[in-house]
mmCIF file of the C-alpha atoms, coordinates in Angstrom:
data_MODEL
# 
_entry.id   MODEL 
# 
loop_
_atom_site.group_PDB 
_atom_site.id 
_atom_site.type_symbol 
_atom_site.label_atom_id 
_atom_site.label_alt_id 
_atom_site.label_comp_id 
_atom_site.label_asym_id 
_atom_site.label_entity_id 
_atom_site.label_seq_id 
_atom_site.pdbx_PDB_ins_code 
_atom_site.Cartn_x 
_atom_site.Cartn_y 
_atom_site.Cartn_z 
_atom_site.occupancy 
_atom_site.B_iso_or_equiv 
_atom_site.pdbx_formal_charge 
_atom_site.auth_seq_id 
_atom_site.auth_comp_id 
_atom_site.auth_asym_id 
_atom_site.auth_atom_id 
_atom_site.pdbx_PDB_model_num 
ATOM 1   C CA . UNK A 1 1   ? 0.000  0.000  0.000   1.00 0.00 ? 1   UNK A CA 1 
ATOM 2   C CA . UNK A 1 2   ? 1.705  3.118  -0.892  1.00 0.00 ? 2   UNK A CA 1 
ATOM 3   C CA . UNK A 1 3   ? 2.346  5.819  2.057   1.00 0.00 ? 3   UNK A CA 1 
ATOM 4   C CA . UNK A 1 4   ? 0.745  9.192  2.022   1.00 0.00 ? 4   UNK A CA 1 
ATOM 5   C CA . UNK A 1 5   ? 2.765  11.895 1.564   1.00 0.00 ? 5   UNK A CA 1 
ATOM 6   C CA . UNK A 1 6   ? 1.814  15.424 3.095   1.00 0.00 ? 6   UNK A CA 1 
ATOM 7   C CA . UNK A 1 7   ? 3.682  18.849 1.944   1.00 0.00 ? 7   UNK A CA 1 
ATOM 8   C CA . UNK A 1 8   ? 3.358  20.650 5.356   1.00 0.00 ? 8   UNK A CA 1 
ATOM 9   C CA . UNK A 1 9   ? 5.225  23.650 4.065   1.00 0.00 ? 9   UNK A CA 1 
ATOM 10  C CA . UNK A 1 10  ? 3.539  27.155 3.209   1.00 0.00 ? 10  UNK A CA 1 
ATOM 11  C CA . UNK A 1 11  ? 3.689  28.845 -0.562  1.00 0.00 ? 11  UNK A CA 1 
ATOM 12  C CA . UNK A 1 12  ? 5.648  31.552 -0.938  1.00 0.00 ? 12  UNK A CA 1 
ATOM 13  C CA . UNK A 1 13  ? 3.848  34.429 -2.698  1.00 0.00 ? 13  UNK A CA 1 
ATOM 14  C CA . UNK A 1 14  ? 2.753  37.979 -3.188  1.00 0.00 ? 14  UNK A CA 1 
ATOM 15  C CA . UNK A 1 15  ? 0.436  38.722 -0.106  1.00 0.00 ? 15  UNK A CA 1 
ATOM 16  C CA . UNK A 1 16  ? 1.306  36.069 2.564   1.00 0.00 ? 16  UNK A CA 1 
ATOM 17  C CA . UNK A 1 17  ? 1.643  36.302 6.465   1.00 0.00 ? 17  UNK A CA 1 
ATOM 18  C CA . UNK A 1 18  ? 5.558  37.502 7.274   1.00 0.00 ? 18  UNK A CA 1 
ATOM 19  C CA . UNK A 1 19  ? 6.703  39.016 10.667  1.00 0.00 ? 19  UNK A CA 1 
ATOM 20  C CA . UNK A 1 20  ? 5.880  42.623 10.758  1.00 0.00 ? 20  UNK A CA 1 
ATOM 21  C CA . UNK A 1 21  ? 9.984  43.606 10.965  1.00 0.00 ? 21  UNK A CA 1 
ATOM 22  C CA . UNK A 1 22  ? 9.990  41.118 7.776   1.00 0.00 ? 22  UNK A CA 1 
ATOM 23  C CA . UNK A 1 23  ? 8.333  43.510 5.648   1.00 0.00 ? 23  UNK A CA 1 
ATOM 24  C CA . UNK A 1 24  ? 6.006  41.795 3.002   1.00 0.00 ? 24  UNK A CA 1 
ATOM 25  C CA . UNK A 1 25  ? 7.146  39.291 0.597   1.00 0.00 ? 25  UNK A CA 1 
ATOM 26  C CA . UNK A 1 26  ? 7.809  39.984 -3.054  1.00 0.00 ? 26  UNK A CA 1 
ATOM 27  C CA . UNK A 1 27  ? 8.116  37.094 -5.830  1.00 0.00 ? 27  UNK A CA 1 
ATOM 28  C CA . UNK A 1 28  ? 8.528  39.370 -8.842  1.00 0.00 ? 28  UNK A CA 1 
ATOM 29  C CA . UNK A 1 29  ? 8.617  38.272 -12.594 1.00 0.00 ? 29  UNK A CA 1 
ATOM 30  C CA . UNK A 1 30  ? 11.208 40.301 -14.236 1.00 0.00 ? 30  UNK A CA 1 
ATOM 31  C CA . UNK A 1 31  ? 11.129 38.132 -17.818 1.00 0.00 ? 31  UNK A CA 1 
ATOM 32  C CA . UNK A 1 32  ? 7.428  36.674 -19.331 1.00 0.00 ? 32  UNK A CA 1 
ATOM 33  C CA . UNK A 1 33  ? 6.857  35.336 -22.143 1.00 0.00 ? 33  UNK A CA 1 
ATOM 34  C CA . UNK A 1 34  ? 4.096  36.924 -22.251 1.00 0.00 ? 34  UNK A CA 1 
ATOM 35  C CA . UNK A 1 35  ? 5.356  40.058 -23.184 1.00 0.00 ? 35  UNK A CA 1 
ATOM 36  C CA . UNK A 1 36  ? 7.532  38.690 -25.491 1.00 0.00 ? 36  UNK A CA 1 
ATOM 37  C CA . UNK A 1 37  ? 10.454 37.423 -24.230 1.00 0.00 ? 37  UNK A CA 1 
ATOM 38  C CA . UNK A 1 38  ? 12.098 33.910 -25.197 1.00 0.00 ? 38  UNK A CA 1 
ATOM 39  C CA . UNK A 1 39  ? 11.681 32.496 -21.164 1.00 0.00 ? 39  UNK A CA 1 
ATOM 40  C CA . UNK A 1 40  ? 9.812  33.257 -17.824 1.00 0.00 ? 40  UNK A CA 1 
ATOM 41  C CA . UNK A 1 41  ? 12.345 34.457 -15.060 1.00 0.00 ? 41  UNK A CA 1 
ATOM 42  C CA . UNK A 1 42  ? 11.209 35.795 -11.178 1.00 0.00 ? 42  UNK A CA 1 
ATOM 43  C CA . UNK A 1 43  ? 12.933 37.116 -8.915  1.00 0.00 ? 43  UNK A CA 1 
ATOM 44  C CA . UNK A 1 44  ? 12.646 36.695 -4.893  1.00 0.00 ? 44  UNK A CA 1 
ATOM 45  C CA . UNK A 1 45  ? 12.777 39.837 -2.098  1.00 0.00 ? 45  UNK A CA 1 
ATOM 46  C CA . UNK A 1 46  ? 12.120 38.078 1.206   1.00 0.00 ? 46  UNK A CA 1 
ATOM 47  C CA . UNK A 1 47  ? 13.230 37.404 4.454   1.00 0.00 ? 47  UNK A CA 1 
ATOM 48  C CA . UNK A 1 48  ? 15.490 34.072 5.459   1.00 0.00 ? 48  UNK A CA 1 
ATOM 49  C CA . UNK A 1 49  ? 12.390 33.555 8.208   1.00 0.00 ? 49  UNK A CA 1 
ATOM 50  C CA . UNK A 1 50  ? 10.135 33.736 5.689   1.00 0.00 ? 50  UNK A CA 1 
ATOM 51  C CA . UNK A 1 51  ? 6.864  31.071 5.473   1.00 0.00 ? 51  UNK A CA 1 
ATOM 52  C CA . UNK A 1 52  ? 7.976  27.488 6.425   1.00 0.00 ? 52  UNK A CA 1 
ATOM 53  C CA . UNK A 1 53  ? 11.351 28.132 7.752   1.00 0.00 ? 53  UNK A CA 1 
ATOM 54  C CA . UNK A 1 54  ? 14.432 26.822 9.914   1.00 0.00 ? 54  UNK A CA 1 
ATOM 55  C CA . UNK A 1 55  ? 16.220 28.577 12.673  1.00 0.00 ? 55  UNK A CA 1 
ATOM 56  C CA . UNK A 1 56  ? 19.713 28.370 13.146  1.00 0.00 ? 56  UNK A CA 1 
ATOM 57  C CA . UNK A 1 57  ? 21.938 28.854 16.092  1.00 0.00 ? 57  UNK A CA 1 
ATOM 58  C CA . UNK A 1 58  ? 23.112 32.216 14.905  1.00 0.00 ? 58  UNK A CA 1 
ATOM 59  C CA . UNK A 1 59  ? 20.045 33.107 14.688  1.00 0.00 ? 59  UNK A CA 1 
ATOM 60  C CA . UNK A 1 60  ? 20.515 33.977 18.384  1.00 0.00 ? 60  UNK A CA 1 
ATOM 61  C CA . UNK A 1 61  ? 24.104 32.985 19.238  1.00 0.00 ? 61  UNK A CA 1 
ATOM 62  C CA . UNK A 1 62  ? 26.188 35.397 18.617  1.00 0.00 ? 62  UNK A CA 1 
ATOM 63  C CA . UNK A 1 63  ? 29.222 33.348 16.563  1.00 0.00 ? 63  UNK A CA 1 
ATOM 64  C CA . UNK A 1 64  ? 27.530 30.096 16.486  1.00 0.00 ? 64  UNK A CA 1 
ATOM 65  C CA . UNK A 1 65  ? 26.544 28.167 13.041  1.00 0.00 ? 65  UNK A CA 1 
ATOM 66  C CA . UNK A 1 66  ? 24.620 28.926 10.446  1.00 0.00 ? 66  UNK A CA 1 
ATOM 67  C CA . UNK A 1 67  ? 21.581 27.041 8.401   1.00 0.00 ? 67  UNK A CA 1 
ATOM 68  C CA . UNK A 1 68  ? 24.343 25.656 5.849   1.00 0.00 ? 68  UNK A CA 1 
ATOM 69  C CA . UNK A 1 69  ? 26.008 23.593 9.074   1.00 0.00 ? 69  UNK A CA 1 
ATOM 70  C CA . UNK A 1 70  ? 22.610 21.832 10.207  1.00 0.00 ? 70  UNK A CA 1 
ATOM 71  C CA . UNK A 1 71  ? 22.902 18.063 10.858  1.00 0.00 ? 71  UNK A CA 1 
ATOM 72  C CA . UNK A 1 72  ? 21.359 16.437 7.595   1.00 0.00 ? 72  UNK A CA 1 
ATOM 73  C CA . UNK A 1 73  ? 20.522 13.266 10.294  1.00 0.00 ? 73  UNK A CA 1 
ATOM 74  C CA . UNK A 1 74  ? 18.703 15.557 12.508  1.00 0.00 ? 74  UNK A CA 1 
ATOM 75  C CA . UNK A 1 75  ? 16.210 16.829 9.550   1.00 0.00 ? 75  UNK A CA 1 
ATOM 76  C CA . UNK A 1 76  ? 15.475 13.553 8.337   1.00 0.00 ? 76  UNK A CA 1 
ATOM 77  C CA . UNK A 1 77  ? 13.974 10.925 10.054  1.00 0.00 ? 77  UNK A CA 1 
ATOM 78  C CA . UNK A 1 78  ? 11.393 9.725  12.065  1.00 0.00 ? 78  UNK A CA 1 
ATOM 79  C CA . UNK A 1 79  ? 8.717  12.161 13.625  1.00 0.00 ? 79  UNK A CA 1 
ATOM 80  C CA . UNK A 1 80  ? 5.987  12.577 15.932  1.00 0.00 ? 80  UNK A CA 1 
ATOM 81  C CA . UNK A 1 81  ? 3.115  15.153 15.129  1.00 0.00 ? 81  UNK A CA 1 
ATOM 82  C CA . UNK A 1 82  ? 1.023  15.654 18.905  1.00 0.00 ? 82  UNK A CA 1 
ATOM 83  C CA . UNK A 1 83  ? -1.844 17.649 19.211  1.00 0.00 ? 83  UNK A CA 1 
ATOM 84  C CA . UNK A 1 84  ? -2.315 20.535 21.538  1.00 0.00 ? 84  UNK A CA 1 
ATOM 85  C CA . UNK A 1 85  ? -5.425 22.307 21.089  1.00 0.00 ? 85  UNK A CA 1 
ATOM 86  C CA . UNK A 1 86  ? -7.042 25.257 23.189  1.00 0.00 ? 86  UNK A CA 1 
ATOM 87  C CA . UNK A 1 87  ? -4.179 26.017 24.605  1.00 0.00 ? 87  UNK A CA 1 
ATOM 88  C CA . UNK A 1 88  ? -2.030 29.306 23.886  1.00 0.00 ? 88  UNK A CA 1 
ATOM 89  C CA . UNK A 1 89  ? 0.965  29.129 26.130  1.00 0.00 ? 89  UNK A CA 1 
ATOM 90  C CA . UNK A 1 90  ? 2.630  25.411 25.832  1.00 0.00 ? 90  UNK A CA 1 
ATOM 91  C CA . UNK A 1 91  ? 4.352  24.804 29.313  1.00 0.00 ? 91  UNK A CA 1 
ATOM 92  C CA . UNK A 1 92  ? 5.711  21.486 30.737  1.00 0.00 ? 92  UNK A CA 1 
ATOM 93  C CA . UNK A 1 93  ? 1.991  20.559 31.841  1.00 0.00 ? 93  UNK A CA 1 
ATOM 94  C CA . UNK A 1 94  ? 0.934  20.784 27.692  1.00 0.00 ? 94  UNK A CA 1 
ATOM 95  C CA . UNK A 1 95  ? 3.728  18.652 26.703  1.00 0.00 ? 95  UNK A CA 1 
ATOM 96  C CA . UNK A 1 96  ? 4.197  16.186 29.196  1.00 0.00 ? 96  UNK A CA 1 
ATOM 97  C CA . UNK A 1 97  ? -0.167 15.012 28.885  1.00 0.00 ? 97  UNK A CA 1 
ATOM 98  C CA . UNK A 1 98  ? 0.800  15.225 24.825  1.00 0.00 ? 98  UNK A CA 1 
ATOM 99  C CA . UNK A 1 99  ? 1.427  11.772 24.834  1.00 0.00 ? 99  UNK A CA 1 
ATOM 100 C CA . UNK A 1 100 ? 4.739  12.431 23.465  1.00 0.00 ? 100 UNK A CA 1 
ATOM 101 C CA . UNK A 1 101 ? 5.738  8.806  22.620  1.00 0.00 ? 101 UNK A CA 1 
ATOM 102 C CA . UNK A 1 102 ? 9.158  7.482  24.538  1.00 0.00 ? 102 UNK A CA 1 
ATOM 103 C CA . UNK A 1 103 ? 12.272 7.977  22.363  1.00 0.00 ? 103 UNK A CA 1 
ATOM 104 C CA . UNK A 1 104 ? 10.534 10.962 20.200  1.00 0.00 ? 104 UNK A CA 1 
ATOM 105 C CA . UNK A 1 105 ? 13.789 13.137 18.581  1.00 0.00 ? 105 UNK A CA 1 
ATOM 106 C CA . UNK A 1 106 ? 11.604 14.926 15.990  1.00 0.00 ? 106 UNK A CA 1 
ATOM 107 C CA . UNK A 1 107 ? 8.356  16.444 17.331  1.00 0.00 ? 107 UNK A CA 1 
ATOM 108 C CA . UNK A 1 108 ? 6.092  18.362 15.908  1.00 0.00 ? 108 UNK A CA 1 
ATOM 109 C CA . UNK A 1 109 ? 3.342  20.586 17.725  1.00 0.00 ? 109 UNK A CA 1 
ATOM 110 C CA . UNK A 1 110 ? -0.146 21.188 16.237  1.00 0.00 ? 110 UNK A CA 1 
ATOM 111 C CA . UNK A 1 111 ? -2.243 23.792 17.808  1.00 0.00 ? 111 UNK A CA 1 
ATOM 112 C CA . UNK A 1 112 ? -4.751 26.135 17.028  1.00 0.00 ? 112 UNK A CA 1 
ATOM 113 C CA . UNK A 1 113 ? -2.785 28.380 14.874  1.00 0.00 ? 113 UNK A CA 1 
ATOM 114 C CA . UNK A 1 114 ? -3.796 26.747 11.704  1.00 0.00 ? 114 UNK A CA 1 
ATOM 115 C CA . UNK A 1 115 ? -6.783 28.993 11.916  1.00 0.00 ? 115 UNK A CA 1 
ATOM 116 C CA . UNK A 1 116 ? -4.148 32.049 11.310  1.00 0.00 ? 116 UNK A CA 1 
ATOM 117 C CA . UNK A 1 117 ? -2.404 30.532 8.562   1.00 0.00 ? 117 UNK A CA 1 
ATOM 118 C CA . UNK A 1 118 ? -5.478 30.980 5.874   1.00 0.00 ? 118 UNK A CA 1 
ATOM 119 C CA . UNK A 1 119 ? -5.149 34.966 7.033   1.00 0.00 ? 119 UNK A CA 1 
ATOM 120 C CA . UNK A 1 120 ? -3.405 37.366 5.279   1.00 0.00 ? 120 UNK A CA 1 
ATOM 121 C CA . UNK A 1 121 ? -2.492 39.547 8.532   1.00 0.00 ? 121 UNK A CA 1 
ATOM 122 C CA . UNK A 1 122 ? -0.031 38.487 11.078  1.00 0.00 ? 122 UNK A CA 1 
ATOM 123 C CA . UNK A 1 123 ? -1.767 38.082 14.611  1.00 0.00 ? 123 UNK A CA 1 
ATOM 124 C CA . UNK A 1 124 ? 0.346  37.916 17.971  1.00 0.00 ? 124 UNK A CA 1 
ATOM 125 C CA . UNK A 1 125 ? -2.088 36.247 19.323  1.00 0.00 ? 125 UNK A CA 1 
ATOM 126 C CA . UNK A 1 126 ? -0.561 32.357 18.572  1.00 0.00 ? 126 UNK A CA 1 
ATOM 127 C CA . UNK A 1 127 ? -0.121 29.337 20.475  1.00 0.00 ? 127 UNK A CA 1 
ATOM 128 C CA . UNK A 1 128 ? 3.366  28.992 21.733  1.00 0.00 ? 128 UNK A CA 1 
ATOM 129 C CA . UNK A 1 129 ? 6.520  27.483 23.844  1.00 0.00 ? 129 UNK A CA 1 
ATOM 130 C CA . UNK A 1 130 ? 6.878  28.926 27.215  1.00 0.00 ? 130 UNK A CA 1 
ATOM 131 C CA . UNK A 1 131 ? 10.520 29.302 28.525  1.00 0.00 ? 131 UNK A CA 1 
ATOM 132 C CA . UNK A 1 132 ? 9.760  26.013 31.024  1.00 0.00 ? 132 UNK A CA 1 
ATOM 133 C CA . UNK A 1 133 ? 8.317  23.942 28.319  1.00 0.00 ? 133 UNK A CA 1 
ATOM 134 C CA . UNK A 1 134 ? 11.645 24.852 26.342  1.00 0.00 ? 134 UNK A CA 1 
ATOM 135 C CA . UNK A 1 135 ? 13.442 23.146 29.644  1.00 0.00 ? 135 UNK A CA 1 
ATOM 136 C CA . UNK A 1 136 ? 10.983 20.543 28.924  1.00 0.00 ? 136 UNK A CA 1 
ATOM 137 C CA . UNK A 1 137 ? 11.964 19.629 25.441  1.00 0.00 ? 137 UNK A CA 1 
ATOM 138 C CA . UNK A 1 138 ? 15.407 19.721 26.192  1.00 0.00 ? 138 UNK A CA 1 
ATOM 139 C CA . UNK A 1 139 ? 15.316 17.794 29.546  1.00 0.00 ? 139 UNK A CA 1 
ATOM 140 C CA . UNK A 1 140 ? 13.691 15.320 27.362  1.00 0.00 ? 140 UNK A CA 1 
ATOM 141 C CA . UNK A 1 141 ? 16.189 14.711 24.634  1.00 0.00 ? 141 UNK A CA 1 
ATOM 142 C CA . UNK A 1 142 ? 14.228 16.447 21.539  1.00 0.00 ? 142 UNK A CA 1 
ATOM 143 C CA . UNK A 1 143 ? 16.139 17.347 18.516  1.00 0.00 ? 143 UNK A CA 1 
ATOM 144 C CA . UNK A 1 144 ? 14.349 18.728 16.794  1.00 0.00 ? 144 UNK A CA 1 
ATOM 145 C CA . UNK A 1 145 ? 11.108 21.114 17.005  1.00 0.00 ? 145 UNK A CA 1 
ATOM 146 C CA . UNK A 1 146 ? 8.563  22.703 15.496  1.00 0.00 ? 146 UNK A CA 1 
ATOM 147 C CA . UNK A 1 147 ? 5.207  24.414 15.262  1.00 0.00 ? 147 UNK A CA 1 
ATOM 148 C CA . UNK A 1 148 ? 2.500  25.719 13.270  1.00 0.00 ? 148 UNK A CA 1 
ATOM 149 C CA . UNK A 1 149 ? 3.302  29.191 12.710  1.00 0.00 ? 149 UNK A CA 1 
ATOM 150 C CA . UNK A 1 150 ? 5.837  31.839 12.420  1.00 0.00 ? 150 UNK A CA 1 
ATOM 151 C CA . UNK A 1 151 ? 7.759  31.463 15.947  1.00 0.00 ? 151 UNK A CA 1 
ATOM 152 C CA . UNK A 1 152 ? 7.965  29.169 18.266  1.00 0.00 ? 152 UNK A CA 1 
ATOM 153 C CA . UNK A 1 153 ? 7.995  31.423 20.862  1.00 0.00 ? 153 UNK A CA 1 
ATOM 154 C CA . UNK A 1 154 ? 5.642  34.404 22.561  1.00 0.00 ? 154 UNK A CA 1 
ATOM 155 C CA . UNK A 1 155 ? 5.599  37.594 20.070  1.00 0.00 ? 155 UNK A CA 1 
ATOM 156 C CA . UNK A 1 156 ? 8.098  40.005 21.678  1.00 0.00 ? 156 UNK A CA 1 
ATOM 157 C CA . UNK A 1 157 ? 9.787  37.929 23.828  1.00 0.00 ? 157 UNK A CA 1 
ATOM 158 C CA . UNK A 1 158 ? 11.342 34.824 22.642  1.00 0.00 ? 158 UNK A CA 1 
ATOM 159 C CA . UNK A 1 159 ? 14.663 35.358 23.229  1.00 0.00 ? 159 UNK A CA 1 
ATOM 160 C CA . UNK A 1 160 ? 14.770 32.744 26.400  1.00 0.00 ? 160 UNK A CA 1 
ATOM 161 C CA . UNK A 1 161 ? 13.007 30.053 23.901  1.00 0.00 ? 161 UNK A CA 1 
ATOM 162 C CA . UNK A 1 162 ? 15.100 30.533 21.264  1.00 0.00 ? 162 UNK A CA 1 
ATOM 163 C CA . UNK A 1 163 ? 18.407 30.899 22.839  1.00 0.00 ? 163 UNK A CA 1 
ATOM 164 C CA . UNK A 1 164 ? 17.422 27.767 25.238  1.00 0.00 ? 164 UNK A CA 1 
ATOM 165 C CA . UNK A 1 165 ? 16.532 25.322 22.044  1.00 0.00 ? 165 UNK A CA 1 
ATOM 166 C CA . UNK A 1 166 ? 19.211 26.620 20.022  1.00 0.00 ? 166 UNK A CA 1 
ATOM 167 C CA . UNK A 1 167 ? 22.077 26.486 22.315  1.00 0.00 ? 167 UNK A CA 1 
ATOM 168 C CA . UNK A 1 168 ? 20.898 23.003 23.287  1.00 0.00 ? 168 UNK A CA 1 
ATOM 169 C CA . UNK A 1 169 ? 20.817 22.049 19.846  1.00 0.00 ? 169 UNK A CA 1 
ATOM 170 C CA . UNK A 1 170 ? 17.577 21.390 18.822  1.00 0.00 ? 170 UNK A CA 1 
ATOM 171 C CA . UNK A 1 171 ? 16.763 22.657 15.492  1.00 0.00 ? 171 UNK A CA 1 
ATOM 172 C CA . UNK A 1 172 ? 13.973 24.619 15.306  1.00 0.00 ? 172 UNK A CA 1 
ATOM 173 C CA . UNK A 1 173 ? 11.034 24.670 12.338  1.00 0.00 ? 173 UNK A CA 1 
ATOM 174 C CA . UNK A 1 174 ? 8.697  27.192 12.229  1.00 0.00 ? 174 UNK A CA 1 
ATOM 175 C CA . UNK A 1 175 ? 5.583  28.136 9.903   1.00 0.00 ? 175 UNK A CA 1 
ATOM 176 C CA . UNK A 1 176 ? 4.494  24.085 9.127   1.00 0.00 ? 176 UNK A CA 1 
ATOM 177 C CA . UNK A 1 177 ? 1.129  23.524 7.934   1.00 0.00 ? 177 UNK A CA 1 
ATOM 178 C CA . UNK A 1 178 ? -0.515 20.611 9.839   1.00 0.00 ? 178 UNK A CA 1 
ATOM 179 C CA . UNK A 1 179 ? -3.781 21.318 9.205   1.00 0.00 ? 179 UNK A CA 1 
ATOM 180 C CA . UNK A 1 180 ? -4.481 18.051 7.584   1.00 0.00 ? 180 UNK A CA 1 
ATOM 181 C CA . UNK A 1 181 ? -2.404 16.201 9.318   1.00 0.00 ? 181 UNK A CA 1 
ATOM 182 C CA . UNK A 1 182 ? -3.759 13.663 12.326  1.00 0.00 ? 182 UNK A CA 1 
ATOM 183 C CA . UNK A 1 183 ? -1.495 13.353 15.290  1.00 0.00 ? 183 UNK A CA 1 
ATOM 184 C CA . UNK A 1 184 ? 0.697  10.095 14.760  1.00 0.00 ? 184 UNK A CA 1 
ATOM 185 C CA . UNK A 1 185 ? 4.346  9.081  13.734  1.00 0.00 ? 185 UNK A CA 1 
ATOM 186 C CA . UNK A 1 186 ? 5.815  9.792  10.487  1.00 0.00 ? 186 UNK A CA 1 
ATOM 187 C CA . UNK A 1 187 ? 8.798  10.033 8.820   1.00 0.00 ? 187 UNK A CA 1 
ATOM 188 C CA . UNK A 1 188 ? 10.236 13.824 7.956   1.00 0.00 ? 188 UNK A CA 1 
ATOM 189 C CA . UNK A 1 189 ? 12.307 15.480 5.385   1.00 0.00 ? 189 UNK A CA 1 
ATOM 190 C CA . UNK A 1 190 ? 12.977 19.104 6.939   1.00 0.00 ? 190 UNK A CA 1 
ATOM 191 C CA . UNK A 1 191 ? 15.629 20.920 4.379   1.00 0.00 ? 191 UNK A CA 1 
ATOM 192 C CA . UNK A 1 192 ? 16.078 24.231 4.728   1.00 0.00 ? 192 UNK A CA 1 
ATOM 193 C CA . UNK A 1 193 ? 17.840 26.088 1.036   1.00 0.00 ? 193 UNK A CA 1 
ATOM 194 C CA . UNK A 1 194 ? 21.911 25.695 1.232   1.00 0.00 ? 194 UNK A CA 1 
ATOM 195 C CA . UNK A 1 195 ? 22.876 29.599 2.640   1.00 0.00 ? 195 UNK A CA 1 
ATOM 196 C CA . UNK A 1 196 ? 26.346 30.228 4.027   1.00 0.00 ? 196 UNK A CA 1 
ATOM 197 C CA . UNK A 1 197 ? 26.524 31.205 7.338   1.00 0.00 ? 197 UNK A CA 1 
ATOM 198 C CA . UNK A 1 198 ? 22.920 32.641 7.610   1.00 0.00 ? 198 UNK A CA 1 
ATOM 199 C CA . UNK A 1 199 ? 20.606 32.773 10.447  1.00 0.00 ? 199 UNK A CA 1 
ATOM 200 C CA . UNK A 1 200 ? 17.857 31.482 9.179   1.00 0.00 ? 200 UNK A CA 1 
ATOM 201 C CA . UNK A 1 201 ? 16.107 29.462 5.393   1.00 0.00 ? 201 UNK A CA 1 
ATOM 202 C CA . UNK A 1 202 ? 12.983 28.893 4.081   1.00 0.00 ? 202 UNK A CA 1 
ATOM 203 C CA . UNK A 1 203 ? 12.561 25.157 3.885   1.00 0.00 ? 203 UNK A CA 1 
ATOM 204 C CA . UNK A 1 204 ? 10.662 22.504 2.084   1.00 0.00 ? 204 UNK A CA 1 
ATOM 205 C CA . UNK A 1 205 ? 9.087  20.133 4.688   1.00 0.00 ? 205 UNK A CA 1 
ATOM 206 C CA . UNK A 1 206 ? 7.326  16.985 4.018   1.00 0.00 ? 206 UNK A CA 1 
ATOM 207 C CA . UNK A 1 207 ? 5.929  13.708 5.974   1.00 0.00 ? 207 UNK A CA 1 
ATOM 208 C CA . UNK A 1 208 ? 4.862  10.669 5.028   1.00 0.00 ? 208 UNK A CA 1 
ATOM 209 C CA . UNK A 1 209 ? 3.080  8.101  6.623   1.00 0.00 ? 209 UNK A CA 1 
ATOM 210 C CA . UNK A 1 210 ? 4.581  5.469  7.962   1.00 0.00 ? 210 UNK A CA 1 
ATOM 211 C CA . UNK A 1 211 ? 4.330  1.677  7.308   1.00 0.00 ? 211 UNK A CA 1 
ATOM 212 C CA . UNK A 1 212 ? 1.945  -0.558 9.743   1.00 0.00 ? 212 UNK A CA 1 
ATOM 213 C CA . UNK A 1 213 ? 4.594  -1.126 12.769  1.00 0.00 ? 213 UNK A CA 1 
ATOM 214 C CA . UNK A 1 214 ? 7.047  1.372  12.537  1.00 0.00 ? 214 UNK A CA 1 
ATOM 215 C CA . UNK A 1 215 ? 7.638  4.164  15.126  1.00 0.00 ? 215 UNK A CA 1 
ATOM 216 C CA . UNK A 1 216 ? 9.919  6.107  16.610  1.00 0.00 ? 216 UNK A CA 1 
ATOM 217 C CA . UNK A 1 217 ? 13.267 4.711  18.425  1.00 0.00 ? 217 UNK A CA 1 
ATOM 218 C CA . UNK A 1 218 ? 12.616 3.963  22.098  1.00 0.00 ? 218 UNK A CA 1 
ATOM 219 C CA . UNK A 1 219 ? 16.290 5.470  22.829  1.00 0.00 ? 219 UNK A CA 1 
ATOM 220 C CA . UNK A 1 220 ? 15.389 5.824  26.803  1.00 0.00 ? 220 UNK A CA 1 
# 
């Protein structure tokens, strides 16, 4: 029986959500055929953070790596999708009744925001990681992270999150679209575009169901 595959990542075009300090995003065609000319050519004006996107250290840590340095085995492999509805600040409480299954490394958090994703305007008001449930993640041996809209952390102050996750480690995926995806295992392909040394990179993310029996590694 052939697996499922689910594109969780967001298009990237003329009129979509962005982080106000972003500024909008701007996919531009600068050659059309249409008006003549012998091929179609666009050009891109966005941010690295831009849609579905990946966080890297530097990002925070002043000196430390950039998206181009990410662990390939970290963004590929097995991963959990848990549910976490009604619920705007995600503490250790959230988490730890998420059923997160033993030996998770990849987890991914769906919550109410994929009612903001269909908008056009940013809201602040999103379902996010608290500072403890950061502790949480890491205390628990997560590699990986993400969530279902533009930050993982509280608009305006997620410089504890961020600088917790990343300096543990744990890459961090932001803007997925899970909106029709169930909770359950999968396996992930998280890869963020090739740029030296930069803090950030839009990235194409996909799942795909898994066969009858597999899960994640029990590594506790």
């Amino acid at each position: 029986m052939e697996r499922k595959i689910y594109d969780i990542s967001m298009t990237i075009e003329n009129g979509m959500i962005s982080w106000p300090s972003d500024g909008p995003v701007m996919v531009e065609r600068v050659r059309s055929m249409d008006e003549g000319e012998r091929l179609n050519q666009s050009r891109l004006d966005l941010s690295a953070h831009t849609g579905t996107h990946i966080d890297a250290p530097v990002h925070f840590l002043q000196g430390a790596s950039g998206v181009d340095s990410l662990p390939l085995e970290i963004l590929i492999g097995p991963a959990v999708v848990v549910h976490i509805p009604d619920v705007r600040a995600i503490g250790p409480h959230q988490l730890e009744t998420a059923n997160i299954p033993p030996g998770t490394d990849r987890l991914l958090l769906k919550t109410d925001n994929g009612r903001l994703l269909g908008q056009s305007e940013f809201s602040r008001e999103f379902s996010h990681i608290t500072p403890d449930g950061a502790v949480y993640l890491i205390d628990h041996g997560i590699r990986l992270v993400g969530i279902d809209y533009l930050s993982v952390a509280e608009y305006g102050s997620g410089e504890l999150v961020h600088r917790g996750l990343l300096g543990a480690g744990i890459v961090i995926v932001e803007g997925v679209d899970l909106r029709e995806v169930d909770a359950g295992p999968y396996n992930m392909m998280a890869l963020p575009l090739k740029i030296g040394g930069c803090d950030g990179a839009p990235a194409r993310v996909v799942l795909q169901e898994m066969e009858e029996g597999q899960g994640t590694r029990d590594k506790r």
